[in-house]
C-alpha positions in Angstrom: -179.5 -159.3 -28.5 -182.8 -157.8 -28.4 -183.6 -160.3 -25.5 -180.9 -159.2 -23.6 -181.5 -155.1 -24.3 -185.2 -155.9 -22.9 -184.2 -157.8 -19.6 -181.3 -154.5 -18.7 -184.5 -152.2 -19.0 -186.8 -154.1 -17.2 -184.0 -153.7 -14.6 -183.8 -149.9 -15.1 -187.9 -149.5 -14.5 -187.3 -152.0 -11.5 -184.4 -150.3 -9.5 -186.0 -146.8 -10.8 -189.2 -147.9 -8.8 -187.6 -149.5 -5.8 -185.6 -146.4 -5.4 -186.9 -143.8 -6.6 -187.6 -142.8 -2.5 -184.0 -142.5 -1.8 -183.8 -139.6 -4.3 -187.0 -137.0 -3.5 -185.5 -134.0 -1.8 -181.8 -134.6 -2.7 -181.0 -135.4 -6.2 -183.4 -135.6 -9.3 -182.7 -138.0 -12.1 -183.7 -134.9 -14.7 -181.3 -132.7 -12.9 -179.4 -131.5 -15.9 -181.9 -131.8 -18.6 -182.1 -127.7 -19.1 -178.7 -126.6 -17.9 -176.8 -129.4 -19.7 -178.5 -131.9 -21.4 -175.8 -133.7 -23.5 -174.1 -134.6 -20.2 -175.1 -138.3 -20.3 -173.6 -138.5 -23.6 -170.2 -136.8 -23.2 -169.8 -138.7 -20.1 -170.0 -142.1 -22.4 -168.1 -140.8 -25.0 -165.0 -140.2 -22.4 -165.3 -143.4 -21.2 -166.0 -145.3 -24.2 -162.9 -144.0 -25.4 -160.8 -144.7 -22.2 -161.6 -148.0 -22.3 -160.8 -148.6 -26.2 -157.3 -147.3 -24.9 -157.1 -149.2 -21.6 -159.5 -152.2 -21.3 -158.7 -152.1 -17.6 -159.8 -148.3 -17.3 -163.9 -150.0 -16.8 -162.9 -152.0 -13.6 -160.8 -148.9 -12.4 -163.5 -146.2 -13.1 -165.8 -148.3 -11.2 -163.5 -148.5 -8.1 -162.6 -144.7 -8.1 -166.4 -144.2 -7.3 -166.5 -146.9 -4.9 -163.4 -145.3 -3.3 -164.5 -142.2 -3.1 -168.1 -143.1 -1.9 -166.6 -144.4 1.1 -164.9 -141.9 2.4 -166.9 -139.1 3.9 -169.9 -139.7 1.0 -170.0 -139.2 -3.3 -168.5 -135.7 -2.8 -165.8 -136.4 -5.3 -163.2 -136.1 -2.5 -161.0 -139.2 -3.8 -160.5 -136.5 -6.9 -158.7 -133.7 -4.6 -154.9 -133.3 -4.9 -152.6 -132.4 -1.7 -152.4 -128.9 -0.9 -151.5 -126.6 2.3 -154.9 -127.0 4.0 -155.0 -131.4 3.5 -153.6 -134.1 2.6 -156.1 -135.7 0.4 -157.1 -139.6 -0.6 -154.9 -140.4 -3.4 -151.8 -141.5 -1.3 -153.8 -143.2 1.6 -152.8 -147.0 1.7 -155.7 -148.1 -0.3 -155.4 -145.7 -3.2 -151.5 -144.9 -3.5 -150.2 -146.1 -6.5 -153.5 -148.6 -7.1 -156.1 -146.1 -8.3 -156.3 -145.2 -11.5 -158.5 -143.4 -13.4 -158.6 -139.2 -12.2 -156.6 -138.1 -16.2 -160.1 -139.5 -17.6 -162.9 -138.0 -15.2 -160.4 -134.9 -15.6 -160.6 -134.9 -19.4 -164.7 -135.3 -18.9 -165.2 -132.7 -17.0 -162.8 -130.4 -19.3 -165.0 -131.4 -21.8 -168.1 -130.6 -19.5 -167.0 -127.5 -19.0 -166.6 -126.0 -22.2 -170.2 -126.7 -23.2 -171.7 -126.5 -20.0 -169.3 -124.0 -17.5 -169.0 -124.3 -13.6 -172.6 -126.7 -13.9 -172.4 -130.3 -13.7 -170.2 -131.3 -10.2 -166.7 -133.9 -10.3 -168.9 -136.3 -8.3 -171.5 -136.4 -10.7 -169.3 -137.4 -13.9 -167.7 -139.6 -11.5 -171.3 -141.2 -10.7 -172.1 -141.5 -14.3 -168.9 -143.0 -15.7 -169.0 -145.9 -13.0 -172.2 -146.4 -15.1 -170.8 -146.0 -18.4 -168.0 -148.3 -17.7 -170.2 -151.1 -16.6 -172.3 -150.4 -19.4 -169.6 -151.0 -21.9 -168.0 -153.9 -19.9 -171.5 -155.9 -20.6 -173.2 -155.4 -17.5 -176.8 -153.8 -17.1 -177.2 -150.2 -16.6 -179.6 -147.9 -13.8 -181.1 -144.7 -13.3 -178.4 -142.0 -11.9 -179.9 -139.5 -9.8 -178.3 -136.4 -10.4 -177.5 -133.1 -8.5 -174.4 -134.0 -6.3 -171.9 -131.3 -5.1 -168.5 -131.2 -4.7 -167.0 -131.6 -1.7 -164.7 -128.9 -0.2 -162.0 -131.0 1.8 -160.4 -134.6 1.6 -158.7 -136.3 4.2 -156.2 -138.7 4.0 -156.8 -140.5 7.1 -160.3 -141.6 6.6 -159.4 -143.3 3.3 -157.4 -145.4 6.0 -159.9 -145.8 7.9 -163.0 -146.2 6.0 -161.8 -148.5 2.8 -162.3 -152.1 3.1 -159.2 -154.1 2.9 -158.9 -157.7 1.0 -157.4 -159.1 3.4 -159.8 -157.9 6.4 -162.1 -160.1 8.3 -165.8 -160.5 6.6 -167.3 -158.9 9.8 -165.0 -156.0 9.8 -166.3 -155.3 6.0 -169.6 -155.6 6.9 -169.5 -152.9 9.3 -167.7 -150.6 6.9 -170.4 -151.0 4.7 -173.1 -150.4 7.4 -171.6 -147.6 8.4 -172.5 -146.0 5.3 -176.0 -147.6 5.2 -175.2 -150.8 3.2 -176.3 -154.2 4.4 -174.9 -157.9 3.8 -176.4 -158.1 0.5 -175.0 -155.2 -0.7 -171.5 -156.7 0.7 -172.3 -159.6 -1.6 -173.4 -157.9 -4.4 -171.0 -154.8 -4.5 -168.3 -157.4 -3.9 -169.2 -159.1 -7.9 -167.5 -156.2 -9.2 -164.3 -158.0 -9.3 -166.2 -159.5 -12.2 -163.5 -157.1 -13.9 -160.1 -155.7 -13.1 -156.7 -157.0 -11.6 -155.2 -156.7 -8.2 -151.7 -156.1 -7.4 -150.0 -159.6 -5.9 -149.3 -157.7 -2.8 -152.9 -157.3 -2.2 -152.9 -161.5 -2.1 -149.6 -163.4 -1.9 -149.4 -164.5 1.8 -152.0 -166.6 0.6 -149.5 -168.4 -1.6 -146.5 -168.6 0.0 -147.5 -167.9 4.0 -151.2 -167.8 4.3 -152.1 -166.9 8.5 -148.2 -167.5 9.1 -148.3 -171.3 8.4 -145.4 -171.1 5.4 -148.1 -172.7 3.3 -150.6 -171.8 0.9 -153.8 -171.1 1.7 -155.7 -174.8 2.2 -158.9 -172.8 0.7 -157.5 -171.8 -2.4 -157.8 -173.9 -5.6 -154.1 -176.0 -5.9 -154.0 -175.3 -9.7 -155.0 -171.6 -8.8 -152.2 -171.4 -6.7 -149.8 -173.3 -8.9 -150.6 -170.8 -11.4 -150.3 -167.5 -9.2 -146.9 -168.4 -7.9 -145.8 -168.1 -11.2 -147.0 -165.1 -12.0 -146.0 -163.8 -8.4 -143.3 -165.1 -7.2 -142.4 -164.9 -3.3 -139.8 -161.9 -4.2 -140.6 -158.6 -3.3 -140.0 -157.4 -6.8 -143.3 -158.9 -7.9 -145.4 -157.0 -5.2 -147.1 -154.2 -8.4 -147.8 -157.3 -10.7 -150.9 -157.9 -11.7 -153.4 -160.8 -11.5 -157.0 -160.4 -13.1 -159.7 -160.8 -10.2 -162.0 -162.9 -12.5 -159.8 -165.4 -14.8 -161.9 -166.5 -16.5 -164.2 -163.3 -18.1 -161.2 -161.2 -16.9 -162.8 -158.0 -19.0 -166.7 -158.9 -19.3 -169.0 -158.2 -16.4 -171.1 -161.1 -15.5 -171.3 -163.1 -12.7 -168.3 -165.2 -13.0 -167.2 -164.5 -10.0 -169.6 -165.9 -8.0 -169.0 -169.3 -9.9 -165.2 -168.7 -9.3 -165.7 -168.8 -5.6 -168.3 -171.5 -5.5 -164.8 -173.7 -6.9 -162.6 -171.7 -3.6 -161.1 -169.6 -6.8 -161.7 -166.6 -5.4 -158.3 -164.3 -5.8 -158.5 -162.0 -2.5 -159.2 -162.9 0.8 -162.3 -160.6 1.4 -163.9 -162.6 -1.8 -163.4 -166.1 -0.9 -164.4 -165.3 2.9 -167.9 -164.9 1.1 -168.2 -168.6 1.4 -167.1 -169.3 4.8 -170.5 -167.7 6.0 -173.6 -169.2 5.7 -175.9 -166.2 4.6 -173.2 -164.8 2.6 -172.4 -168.4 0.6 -176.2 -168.9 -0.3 -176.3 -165.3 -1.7 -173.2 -166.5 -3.9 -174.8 -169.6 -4.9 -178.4 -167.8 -6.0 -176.3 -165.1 -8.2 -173.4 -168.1 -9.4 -176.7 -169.7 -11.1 -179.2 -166.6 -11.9 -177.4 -163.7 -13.9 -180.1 -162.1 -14.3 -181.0 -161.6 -10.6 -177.2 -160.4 -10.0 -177.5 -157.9 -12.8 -180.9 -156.3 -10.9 -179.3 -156.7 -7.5 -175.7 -154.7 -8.3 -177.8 -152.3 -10.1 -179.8 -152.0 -6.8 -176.9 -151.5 -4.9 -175.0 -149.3 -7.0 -177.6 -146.5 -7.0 -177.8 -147.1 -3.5 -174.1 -146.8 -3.5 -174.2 -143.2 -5.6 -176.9 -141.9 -2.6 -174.0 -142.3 0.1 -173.7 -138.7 2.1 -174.2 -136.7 -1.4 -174.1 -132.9 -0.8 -177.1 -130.9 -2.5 -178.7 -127.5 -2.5 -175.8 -124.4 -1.3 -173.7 -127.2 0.3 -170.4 -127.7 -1.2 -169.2 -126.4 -4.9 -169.3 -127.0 -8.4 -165.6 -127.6 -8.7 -164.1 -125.9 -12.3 -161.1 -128.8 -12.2 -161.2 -131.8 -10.3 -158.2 -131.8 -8.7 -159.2 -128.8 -6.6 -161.4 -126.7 -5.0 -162.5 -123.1 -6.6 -161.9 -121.0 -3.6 -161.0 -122.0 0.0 -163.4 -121.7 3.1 -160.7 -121.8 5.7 
């Protein structure tokens, strides 16, 4: 235990050196150390005790951030509720009925806000519980820069547009991700979260019934994988909202399982097992299937390169008093 508390900090110092650039002039990792210093600790405390409700409320934390990252920058916009002015992110195709995980960054930030009033932004409990919930999942933590405003509008169509999909082509995910300053490695690396968490068997079952319109399965796929899917999502349109955990075997510990799932073509989506069908993209799979310890540095890496994505600082934005909505209007 104490060997593996050591290794997590020596990643902390080393993704808290490598990046420390990407933070001067925008956000400051002491940000909140005055106006509200017990932030770090009421934001693990929520989502220590989500998870003891919901083990799969880890894995679904870490997507809301990913989700709202995405779209238009960390601005907490994924957060934002329908009103007369936009339709926000939470019905778009890759959220509506998937995402989970706003009642618990809600509950935060009510919490927040009675020890610490119209401070700390959405975004930035949102930032910090991605953390928390890998944290308490069993995966290594990093330094979160903090300072992040809220943003002001949401839109509906650019969660559309700007969210990969699992069953889009690797190239077409690769330029989503560049578009937001990622590169390949962070495609590989940001892609190991499905260490943890389920997918719905829409999000996968032509590849078990009708994979590329052949009426077969698809040839890639491990047979008792598939034997064992169609069982638990059967070729009925009833069975669409099941769920099937992304990582079988460590289906709630973060670790890089994963990568050894797809090295045996056990890869549940599409987008996960097309890691291995390029050649750059497969060797990065191998090196992290066989070296934890160089995944856990590398996703910590690429998460706080992630939380840097089009953040709003300074005047911009708000300090949102509830989540769901913006303060005022600017219309």
């Amino acid at each position: 235990m104490a060997c593996k508390t050591l290794s997590y900090f020596s990643i902390f110092l080393f993704v808290l050196s490598f990046l420390e650039p990407l933070a001067n002039g925008q956000l400051d990792y002491n940000f909140y150390d005055q106006s509200c210093p017990n932030l770090p600790m009421m934001v693990r405390w929520g989502v220590w005790a989500a998870i003891r409700n919901d083990t799969r409320m880890a894995a679904s934390l870490l997507r809301l951030h990913f989700h709202d990252c995405f779209v238009n920058g960390c601005d907490g916009s994924v957060l934002l509720d329908d009103n007369p002015y936009f339709k926000g992110e939470k019905n778009a195709l890759p959220n509506r009925n998937s995402l989970r995980g706003f009642e618990v960054i809600d509950s935060i930030k009510a919490d927040v806000e009675r020890y610490c009033p119209s401070i700390v932004s959405c975004a930035d409990i949102l930032t910090l519980a991605a953390r928390e919930a890998v944290i308490l999942s069993g995966g290594p933590s990093w330094p979160v820069y903090l300072g992040r405003r809220d943003g002001l509008t949401a839109s509906e169509k650019a969660a559309n547009d700007q969210i990969p999909s699992p069953i889009e082509p690797l190239d077409n995910i690769v330029s989503k991700f560049a578009s937001n300053g990622l590169d390949l490695r962070d495609v590989v690396v940001l892609s190991g979260a499905h260490t943890i968490g389920f997918a719905q068997c829409f999000t996968f079952k032509r590849r078990l019934f009708d994979y590329k319109g052949s009426g077969m399965p698809d040839p890639l796929m491990d047979s008792s994988m598939v034997s064992t899917l169609q069982t638990t999502c059967p070729n009925l349109d009833a069975s669409n909202s099941k769920l099937a955990p992304l990582d079988v075997q460590t289906v709630f510990r973060f670790d890089n399982a994963y990568y050894k799932n797809l090295m045996t073509n056990s890869g549940l989506l599409e987008s996960d097992q097309a890691l291995m069908g390029n050649p750059e993209t497969a060797e990065m799979v191998n090196s992290y299937s066989m070296y934890p310890y160089l995944y856990s540095r590398d996703f910590a890496t690429s998460m706080m390169k992630l939380g840097n994505i089009g953040v709003l600082t300074g005047q911009a934005g708000q300090v949102r008093t509830k989540c769901g909505s913006v303060n005022y209007y600017y219309y």
